[in-house]
C-alpha positions as CSV (number, residue, x, y, z in Angstrom):
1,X,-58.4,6.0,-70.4
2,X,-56.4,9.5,-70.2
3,X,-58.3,10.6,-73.2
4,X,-61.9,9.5,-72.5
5,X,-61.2,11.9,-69.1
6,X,-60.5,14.9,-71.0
7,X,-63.7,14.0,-73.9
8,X,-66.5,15.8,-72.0
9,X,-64.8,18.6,-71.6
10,X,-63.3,18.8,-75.1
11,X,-67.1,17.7,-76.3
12,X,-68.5,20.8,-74.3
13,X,-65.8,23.3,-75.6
14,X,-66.1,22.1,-78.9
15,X,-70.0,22.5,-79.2
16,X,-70.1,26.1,-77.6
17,X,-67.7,26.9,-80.3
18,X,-68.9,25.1,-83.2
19,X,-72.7,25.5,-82.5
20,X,-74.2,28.2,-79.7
21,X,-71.2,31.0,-79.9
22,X,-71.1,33.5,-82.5
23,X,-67.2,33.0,-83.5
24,X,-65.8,33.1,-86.6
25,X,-64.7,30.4,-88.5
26,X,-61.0,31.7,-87.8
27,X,-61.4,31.7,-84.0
28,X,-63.4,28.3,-84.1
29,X,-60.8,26.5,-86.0
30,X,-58.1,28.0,-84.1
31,X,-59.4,27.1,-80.5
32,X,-60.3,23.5,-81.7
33,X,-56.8,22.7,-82.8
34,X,-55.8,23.9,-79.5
35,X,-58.1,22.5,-77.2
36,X,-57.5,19.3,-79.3
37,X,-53.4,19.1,-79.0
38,X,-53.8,20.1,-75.3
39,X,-56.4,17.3,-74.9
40,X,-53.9,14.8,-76.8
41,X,-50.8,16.3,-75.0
42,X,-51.9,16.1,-71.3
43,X,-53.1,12.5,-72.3
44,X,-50.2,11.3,-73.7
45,X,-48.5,12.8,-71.2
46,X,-50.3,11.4,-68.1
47,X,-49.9,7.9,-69.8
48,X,-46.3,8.4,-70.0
49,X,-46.6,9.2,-66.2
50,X,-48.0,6.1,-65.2
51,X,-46.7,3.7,-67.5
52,X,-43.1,4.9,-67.0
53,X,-42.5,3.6,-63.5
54,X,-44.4,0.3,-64.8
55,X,-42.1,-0.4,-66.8
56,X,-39.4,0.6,-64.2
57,X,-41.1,-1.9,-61.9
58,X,-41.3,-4.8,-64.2
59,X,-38.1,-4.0,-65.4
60,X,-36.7,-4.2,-61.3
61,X,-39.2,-7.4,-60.7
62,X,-37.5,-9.0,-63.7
63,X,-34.0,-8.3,-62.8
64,X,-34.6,-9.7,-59.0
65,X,-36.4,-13.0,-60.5
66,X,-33.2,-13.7,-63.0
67,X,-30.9,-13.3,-59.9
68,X,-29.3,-9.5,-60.4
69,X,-30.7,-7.7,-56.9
70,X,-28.1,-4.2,-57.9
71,X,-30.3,-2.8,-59.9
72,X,-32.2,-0.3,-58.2
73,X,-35.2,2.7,-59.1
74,X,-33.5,5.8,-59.5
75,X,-34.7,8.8,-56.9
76,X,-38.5,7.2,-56.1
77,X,-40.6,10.0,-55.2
78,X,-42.8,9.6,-51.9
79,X,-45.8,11.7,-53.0
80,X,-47.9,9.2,-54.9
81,X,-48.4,5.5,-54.5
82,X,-46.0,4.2,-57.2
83,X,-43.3,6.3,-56.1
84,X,-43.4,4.2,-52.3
85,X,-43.8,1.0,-54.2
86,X,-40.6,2.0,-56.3
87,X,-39.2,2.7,-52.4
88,X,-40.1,-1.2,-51.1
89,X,-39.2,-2.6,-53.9
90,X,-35.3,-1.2,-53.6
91,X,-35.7,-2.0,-50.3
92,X,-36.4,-5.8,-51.2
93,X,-34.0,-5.7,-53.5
94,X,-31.1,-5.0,-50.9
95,X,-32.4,-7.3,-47.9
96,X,-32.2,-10.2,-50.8
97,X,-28.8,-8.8,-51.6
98,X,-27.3,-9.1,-47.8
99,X,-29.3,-12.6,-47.7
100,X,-27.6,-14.4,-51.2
101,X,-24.6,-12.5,-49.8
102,X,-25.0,-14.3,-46.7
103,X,-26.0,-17.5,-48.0
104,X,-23.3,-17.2,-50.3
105,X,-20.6,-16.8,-48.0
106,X,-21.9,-19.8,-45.5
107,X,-22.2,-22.0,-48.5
108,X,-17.9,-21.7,-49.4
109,X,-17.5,-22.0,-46.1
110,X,-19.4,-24.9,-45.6
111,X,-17.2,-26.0,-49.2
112,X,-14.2,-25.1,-47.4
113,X,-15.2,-27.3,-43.6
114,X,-16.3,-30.4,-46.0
115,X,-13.4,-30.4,-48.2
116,X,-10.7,-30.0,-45.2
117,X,-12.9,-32.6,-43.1
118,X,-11.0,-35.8,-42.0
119,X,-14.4,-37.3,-42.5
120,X,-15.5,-39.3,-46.5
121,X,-19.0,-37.5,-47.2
122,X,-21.0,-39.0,-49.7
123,X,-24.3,-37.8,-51.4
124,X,-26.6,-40.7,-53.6
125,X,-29.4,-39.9,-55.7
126,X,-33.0,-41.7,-55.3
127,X,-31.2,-44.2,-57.8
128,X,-28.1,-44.6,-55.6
129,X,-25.7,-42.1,-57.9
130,X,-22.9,-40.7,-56.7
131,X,-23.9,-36.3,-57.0
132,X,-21.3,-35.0,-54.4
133,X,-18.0,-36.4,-52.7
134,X,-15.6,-34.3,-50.5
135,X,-11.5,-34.8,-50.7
136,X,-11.7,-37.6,-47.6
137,X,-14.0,-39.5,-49.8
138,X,-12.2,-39.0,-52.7
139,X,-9.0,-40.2,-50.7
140,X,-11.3,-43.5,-49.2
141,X,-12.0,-44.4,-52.5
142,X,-8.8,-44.1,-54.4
143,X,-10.1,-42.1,-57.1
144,X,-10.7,-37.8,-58.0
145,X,-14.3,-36.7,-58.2
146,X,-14.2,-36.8,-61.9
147,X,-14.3,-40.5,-62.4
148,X,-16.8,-41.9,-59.8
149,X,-19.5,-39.0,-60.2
150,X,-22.5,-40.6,-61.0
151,X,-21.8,-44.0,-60.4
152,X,-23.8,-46.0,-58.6
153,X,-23.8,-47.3,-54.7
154,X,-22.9,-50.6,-56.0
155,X,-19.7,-49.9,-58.6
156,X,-18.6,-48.2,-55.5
157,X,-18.3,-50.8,-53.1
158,X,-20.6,-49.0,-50.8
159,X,-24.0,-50.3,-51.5
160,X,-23.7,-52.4,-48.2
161,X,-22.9,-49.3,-46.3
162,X,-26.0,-46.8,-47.9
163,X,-28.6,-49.5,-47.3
164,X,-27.8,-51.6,-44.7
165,X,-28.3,-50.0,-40.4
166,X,-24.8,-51.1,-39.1
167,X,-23.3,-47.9,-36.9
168,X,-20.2,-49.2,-37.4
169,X,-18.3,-51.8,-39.5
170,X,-15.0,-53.3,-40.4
171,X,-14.1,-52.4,-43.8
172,X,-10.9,-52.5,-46.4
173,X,-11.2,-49.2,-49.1
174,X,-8.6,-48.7,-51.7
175,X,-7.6,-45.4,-49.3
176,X,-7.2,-47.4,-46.2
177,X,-8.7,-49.9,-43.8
178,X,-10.3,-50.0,-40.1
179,X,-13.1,-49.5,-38.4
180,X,-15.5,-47.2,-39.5
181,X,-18.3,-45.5,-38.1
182,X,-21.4,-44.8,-40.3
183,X,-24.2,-41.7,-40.3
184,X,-26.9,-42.0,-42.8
185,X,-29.4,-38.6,-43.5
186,X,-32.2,-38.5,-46.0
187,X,-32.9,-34.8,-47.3
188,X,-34.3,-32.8,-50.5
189,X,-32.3,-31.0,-52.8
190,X,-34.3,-29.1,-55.3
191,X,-37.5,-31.1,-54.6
192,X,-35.5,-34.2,-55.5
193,X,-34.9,-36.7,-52.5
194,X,-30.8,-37.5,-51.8
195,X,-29.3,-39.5,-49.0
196,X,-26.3,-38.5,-47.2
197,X,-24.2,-41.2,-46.2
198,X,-20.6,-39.9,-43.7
199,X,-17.6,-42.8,-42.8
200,X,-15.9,-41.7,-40.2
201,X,-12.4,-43.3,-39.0
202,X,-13.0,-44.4,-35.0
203,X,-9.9,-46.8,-35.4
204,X,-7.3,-44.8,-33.9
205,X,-10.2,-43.2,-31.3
206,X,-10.5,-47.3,-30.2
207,X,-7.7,-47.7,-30.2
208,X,-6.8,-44.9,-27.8
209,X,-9.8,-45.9,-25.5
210,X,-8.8,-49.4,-25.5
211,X,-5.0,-48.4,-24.8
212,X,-6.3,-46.1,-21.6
213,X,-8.7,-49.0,-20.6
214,X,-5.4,-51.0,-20.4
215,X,-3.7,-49.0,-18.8
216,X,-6.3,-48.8,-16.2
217,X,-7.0,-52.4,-15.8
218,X,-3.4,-53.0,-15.3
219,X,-2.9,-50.1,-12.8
220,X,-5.4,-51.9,-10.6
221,X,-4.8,-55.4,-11.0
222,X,-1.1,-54.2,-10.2
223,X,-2.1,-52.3,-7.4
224,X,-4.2,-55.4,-5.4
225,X,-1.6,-58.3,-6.5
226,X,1.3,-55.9,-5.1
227,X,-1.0,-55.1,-1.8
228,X,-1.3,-59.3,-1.5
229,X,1.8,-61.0,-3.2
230,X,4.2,-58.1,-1.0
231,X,3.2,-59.5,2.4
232,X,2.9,-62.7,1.3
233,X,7.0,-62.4,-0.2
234,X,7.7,-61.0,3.0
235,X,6.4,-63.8,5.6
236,X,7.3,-66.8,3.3
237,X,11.3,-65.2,3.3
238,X,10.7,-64.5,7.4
239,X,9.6,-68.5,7.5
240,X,12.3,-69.5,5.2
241,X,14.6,-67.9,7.9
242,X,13.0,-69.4,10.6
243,X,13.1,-72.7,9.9
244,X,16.8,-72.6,8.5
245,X,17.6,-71.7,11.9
246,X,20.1,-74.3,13.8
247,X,18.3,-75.6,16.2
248,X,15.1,-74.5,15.4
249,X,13.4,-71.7,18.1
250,X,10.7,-73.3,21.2
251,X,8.0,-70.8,19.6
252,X,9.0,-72.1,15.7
253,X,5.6,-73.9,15.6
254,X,3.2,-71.3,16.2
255,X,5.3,-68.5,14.1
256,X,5.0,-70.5,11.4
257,X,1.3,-71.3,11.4
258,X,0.4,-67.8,12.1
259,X,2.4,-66.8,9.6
260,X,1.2,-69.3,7.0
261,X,-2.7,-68.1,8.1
262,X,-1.9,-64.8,6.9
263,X,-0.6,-66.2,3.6
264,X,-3.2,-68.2,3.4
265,X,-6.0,-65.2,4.1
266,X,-4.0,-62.9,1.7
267,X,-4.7,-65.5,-0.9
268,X,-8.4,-65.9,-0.3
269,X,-8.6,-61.9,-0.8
270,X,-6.6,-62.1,-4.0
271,X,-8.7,-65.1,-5.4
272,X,-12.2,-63.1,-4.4
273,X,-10.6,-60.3,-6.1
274,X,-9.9,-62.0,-9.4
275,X,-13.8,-63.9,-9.1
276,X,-14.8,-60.4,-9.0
277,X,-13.2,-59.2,-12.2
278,X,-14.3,-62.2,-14.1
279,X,-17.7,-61.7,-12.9
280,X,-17.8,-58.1,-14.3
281,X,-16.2,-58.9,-17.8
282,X,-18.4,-62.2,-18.0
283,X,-21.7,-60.7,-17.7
284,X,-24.1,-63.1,-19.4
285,X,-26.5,-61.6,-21.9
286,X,-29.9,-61.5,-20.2
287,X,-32.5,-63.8,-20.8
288,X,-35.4,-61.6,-20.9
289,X,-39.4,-62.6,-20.0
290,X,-41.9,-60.6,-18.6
291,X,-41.4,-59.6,-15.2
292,X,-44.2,-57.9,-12.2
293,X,-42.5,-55.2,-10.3
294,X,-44.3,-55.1,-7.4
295,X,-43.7,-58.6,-6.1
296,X,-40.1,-59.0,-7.3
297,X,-39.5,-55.8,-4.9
298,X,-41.9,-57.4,-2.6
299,X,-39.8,-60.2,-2.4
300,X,-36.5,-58.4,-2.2
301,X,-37.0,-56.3,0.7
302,X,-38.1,-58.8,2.4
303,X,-34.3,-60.6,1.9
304,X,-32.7,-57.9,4.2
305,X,-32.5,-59.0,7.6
306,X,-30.6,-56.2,8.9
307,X,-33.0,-53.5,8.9
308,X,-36.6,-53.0,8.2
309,X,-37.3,-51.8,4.2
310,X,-40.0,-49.4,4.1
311,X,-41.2,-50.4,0.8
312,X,-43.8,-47.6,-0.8
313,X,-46.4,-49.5,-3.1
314,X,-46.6,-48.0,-6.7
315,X,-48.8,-49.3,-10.0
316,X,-48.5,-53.0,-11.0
317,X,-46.5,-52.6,-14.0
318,X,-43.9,-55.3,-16.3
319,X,-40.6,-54.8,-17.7
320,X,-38.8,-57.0,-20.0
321,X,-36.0,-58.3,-18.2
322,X,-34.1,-61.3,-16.6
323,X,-35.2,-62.0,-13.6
324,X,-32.1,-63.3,-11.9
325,X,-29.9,-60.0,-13.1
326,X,-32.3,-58.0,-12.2
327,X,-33.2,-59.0,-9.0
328,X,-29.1,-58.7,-8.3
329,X,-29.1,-55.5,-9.0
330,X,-31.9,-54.2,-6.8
331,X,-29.9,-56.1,-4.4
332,X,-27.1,-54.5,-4.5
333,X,-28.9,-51.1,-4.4
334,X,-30.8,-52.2,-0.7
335,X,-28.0,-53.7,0.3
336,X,-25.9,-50.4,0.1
337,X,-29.1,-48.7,1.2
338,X,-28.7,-50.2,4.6
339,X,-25.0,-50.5,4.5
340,X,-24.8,-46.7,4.3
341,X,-27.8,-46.2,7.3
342,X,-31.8,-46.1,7.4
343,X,-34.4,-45.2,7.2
344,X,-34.2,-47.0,3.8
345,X,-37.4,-46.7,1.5
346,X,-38.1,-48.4,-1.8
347,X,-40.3,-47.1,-4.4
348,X,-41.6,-46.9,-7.8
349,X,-43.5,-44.7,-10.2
350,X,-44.5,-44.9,-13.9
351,X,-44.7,-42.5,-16.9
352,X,-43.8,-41.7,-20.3
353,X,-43.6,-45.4,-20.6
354,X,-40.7,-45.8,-18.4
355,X,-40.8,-47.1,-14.6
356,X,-38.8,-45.2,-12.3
357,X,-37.6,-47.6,-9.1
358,X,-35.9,-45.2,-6.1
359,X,-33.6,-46.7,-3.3
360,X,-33.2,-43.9,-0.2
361,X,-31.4,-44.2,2.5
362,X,-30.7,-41.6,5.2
363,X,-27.0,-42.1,5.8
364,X,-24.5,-39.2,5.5
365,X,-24.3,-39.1,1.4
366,X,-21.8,-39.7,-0.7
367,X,-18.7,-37.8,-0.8
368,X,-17.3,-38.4,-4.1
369,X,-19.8,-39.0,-6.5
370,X,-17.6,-38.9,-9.3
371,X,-15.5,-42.1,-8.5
372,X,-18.6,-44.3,-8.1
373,X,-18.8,-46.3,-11.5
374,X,-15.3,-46.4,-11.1
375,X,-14.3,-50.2,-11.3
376,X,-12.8,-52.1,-8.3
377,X,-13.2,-48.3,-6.4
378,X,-14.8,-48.6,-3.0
379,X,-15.2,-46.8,0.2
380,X,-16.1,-50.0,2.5
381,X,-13.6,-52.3,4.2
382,X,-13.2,-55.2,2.1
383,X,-15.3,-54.3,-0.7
384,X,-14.7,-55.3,-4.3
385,X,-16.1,-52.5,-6.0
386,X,-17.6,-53.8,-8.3
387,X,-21.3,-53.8,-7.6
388,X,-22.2,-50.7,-8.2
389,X,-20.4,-51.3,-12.1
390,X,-22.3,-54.8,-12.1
391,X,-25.4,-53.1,-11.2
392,X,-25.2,-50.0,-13.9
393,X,-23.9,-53.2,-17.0
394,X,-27.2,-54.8,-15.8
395,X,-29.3,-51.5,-16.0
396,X,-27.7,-50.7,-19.5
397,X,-28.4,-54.3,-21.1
398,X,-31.6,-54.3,-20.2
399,X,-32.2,-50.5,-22.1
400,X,-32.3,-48.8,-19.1
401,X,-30.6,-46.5,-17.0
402,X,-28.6,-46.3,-13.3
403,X,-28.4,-43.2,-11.0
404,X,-27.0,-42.3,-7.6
405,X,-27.1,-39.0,-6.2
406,X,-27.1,-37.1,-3.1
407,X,-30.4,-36.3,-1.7
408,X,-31.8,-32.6,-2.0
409,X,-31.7,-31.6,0.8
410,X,-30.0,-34.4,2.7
411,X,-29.1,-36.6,4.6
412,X,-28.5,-39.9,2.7
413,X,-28.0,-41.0,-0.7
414,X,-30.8,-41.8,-3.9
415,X,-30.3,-45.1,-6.1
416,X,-32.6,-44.4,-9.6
417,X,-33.6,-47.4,-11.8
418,X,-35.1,-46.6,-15.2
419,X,-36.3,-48.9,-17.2
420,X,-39.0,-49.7,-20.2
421,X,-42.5,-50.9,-18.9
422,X,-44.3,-53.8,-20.8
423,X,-48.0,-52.6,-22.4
424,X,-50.5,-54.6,-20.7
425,X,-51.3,-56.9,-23.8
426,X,-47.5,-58.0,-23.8
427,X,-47.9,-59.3,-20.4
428,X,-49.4,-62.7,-19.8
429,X,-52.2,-62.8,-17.5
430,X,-51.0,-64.5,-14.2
431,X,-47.4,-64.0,-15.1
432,X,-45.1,-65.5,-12.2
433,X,-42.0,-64.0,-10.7
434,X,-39.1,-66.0,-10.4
């Protein structure tokens, strides 16, 4: 291309000397081996121009694709086009530099978290081979890396585990024993699918929990047998004394019956107390059917006696639930309604497939709402405390949820039910309430 630019020109110059000028043949011969190795010259010479930082750029291009971003074009010149290409591509070439630098340095340190992990990682293959194990699975397993890569789920012991959907599970490993909880991730490596598959150790974590739970129970079992027992110790050794007494006192009789009434009332509040634990820690699984909103809060507010229920009319919608527990636990929520003071208002919306129920009263709030799901706490005279716990266990085993706030702004307190709502074709048509 460089030399058919300079051919007319040559072809004119050539012509005037050869063919219309009146030169000699010295002078013609002369100037056309001049014009000729200037023509050749400056087109060699422009080719060498353009095809020089080409090859420079194909030479950079191919460095970056094999993984070496260091290289870099030597003093780019901004004047013509190539010279700013040679400019962005040194400038690629250091931004992917900082990035594999980056990514480098968050991939050993990701290396470094997983190997010092107390947690056994595991990484299977779409054929259930072991590719990848950190030094906690290595440890759970009994083995080093180098003898169980590429072994399958099932040589393993863990093909259970990978396909199974337990979250946790009692299991015995050559590296120890317990309970173990389980995570399972599918992701791409490469194109190629892998799943991720992470035991971790909850045994001591239970067995913490279940120590403080203890410890709790006992504090307040030992609390309300030493509020009962202690008076009753005191007026069974004040009646022992009495009625060792030589002769006995004119007012013997009715000491000793009032005395053994308050024995005997002590007791009842101890027995109502223990009926109460056993009827938290023996909540029945419920025995689910489909159930109409609106009349079973129809009915309910209806119950209270006390003090009118304002009761606000939202859309006839079903849940899945038992009707007994659930009709205990909106209860309980009306019954603390009015307990606390009215107005008290009962409503319910539905959306995003969920039914919201809300109990309001207009009493003076709440003062501690941290202490509220606290078992066997209670603010009333003779309360168990435990309905408000009851209530929440129900909420929960029927996939739903139990709130109770203060009111923004105030007075009085909210109770918020959440729970599922049946699609129309689950429920039957005409379905009663019991």
């Amino acid at each position: 291309m460089a030399l058919l630019g300079g051919l007319p020109a040559v072809a004119v110059s050539t012509a005037i000397l050869w063919w219309i000028g009146d030169y000699s043949d010295k002078v013609r011969w002369t100037f056309t081996l001049l014009i000729g190795g200037f023509w050749i010259g400056c087109a060699l010479a422009l080719r060498e121009r353009v095809a020089s930082p080409l090859r420079t750029l194909a030479n950079l291009l191919e460095a970056m694709r094999e993984g070496d971003y260091s290289i870099r074009a030597h003093n780019p010149q901004n004047e013509d086009a190539l010279g700013e290409v040679m400019q962005q591509v040194n400038a690629i070439g250091s931004t992917l530099r900082a990035q594999r630098l980056g990514a480098l340095e968050a991939t050993t340190l990701l290396r470094k978290v997983m190997e010092e992990i107390d947690v056994a990682v595991f990484t299977f293959d779409n054929l259930q081979r072991l590719k990848l194990v950190n030094r906690a699975g290595e440890r759970l397993l009994g083995q080093p890396s180098e003898r169980i890569l590429d072994l399958d789920a099932a040589t393993l012991g863990l093909s259970d585990i990978l396909n199974g959907s337990e979250t946790t599970v009692n299991r015995v490993f050559p590296g120890g024993a317990g309970r173990w909880g389980i995570s399972r991730t599918a992701f791409r490596e490469e194109g190629l699918p892998l799943r991720l598959l992470v035991l971790t150790d909850v045994t001591r974590a239970l067995r913490e929990e279940e120590l403080r739970a203890w410890q709790r129970m006992v504090r307040v079992l030992g609390h309300e047998l030493n509020n009962s027992l202690t008076p009753i110790k005191s007026i069974a050794g004040s009646l022992g004394q009495l009625l060792r007494r030589e002769p006995l006192p004119e007012d013997w009789r009715s000491d000793t019956t009032r005395g053994l009434d308050i024995i005997s009332t002590r007791s009842d509040s101890l027995g109502r107390f223990i009926g109460a634990y056993a009827r938290l820690a023996k909540l029945p699984a419920p025995q689910k059917a489909p159930v109409r909103l609106a009349p079973l809060l129809g009915h309910i507010a209806g119950l209270e006696t006390r003090m009118a229920v304002v009761l606000h009319p939202g859309p006839d919608v079903a849940v899945d639930a038992d009707s007994d527990q659930l009709e205990q636990l909106l209860i309980n929520l009306i019954r603390n309604a009015v307990e606390a003071g009215g107005p008290v208002e009962v409503g319910w919306i539905s959306r995003n497939g969920r039914v919201e129920v809300s109990v309001v009263d207009g009493g003076p709030g709440v003062a501690n709402p941290a202490n509220l799901f606290v078992p066997f706490f209670t603010t009333k005279p003779g309360g168990s405390g435990i309905g408000l716990v009851l209530s929440r266990q129900i909420a929960e085993a029927h996939e739903g949820t139990l709130t109770l706030v203060n009111r923004q702004p105030g007075p009085g307190c909210e109770a918020r039910l959440v729970l599922p709502v049946l699609k129309t074709s689950e429920v039957p048509a005409g379905e009663a309430v019991n």
